[in-house]
C-alpha positions in Angstrom: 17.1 -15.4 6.6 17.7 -13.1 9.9 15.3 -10.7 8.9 12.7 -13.2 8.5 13.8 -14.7 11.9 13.6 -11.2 13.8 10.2 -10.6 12.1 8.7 -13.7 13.1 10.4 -13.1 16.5 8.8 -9.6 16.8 5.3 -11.5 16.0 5.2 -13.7 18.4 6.1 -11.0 21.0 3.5 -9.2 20.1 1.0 -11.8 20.8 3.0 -13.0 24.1 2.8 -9.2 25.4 0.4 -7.6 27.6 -1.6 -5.6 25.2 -5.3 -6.7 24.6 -6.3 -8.4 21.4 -7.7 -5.4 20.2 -4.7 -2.9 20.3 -3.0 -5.8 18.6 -5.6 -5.4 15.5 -5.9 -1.8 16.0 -2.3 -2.0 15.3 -2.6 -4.5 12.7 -4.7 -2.0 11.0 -3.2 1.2 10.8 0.9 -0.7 10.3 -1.5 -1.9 6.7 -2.1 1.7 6.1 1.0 2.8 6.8 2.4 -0.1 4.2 0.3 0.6 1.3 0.6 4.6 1.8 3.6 6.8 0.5 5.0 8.8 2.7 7.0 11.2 1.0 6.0 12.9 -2.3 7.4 16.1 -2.7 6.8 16.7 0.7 5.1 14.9 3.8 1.8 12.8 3.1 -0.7 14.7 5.1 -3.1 11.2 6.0 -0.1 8.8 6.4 1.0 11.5 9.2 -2.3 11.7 10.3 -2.8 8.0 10.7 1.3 7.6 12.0 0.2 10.5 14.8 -2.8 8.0 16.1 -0.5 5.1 15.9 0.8 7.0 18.8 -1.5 8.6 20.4 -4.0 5.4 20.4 -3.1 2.8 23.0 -2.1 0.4 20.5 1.1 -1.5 19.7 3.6 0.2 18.0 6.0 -2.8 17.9 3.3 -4.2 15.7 2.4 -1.1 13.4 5.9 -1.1 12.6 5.8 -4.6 11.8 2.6 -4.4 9.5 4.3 -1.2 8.2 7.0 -3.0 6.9 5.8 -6.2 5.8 2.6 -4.3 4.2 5.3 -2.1 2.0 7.0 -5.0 0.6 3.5 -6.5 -0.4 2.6 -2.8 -1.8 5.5 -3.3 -4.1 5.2 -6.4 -5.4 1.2 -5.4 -6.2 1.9 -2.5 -8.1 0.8 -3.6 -11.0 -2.9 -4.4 -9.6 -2.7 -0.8 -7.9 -2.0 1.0 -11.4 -5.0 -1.4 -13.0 -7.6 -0.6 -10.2 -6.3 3.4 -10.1 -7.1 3.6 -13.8 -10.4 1.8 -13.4 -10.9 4.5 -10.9 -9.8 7.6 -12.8 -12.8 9.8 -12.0 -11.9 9.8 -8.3 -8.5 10.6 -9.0 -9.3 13.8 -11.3 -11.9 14.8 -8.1 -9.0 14.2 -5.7 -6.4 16.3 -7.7 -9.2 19.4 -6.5 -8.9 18.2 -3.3 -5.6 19.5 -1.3 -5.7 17.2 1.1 -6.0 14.0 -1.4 -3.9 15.8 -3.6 -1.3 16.3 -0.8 -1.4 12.5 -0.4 -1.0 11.0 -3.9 -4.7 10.0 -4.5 -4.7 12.3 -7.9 -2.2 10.2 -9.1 -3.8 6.9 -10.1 -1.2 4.1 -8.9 -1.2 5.9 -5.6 -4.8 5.8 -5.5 -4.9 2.4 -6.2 -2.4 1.2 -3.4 -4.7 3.4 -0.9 -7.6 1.6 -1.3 -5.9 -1.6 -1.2 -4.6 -0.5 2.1 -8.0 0.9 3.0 -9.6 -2.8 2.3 -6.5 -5.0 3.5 -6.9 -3.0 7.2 -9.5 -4.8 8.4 -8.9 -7.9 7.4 -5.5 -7.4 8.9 -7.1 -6.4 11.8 -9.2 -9.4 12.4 -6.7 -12.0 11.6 -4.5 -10.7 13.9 -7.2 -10.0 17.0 -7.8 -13.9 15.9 -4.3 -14.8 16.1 -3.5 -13.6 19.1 -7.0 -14.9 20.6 -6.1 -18.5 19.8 -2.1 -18.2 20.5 -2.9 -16.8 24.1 -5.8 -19.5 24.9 -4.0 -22.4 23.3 -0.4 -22.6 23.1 0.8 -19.5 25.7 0.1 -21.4 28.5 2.3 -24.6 27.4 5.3 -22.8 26.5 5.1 -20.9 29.9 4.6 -24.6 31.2 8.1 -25.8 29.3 9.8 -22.6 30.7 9.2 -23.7 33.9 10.0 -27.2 33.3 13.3 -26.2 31.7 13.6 -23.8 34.8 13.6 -26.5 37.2 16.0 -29.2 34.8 12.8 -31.3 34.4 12.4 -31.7 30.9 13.4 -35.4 29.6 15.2 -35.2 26.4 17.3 -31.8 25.0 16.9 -29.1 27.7 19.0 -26.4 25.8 16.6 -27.3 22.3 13.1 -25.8 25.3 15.6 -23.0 26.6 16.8 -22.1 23.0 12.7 -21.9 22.0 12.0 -20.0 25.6 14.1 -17.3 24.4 13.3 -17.1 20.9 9.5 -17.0 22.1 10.5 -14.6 24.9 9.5 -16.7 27.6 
């Protein structure tokens, strides 16, 4: 139960912070990659570096790549079966990636890896796009209003429980 509260907190920092909605999805979308993407095998995965390395250098949001990265690796295990189903389907590109050192360097010869990539490689941008959505709506709608109770609570206005609007202020890092 914490870790789900200190992942939804880191959520809803990200979309109170002062990054731009599209770091946020540019975020979104490599923390995807990252999830569905081994990153050991033998040795370093070459693209999951790759893609780690412009999680940094980008101007994007690292709180939230970490937080995709995570949440998008727990979803990469539980569909592991799919990933091994649509990897087999796919068995031609895996036998061309095994000649590739690169691909080969990053798991897409073998089949269940391959599988998971392209999941990852089609979940990115719809990550992406909910999330510059998200944090469009959350900052236009509701932002405003709970910097509105903070100040209320602030100034011992608010009729009712005042600790219940301080206890959210600081969950929603107000």
């Amino acid at each position: 139960m914490y870790l789900v509260f200190k992942l939804f907190r880191g959520f809803v920092r990200a979309l109170i912070s002062a990054a731009e909605p599209w770091q946020i999805a540019l975020a979104a979308a490599l923390g995807t990659l990252l999830g569905f993407m081994p990153i050991w095998l033998g040795g370093p995965n070459p693209l999951a570096l790759i893609v780690l390395l412009l999680a940094i250098v980008l101007n994007c949001h690292l709180g939230t790549v970490f937080l995709f990265w995570g949440v998008m690796k727990l979803l990469a295990l539980a569909v592991g079966p799919l990933a091994l189903v649509l990897g087999n389907a796919l068995d031609g590109v895996a036998q061309t990636a095994s000649g590739i050192g690169l691909l080969h360097g990053s798991g897409w010869s073998h089949t269940g890896w391959l599988g998971l990539a392209l999941l990852g490689l089609v979940l990115a941008p719809v990550a992406a796009f909910a999330m510059a959505r998200v944090t469009v709506l959350f900052r236009v709608k509701l932002r405003d209003r709970l910097l509105e109770n903070k100040r209320l609570a602030l100034a011992g206005k608010v009729g009712g429980n005042p600790l219940l609007v301080r206890c959210a202020c600081w969950f929603f890092d107000l």
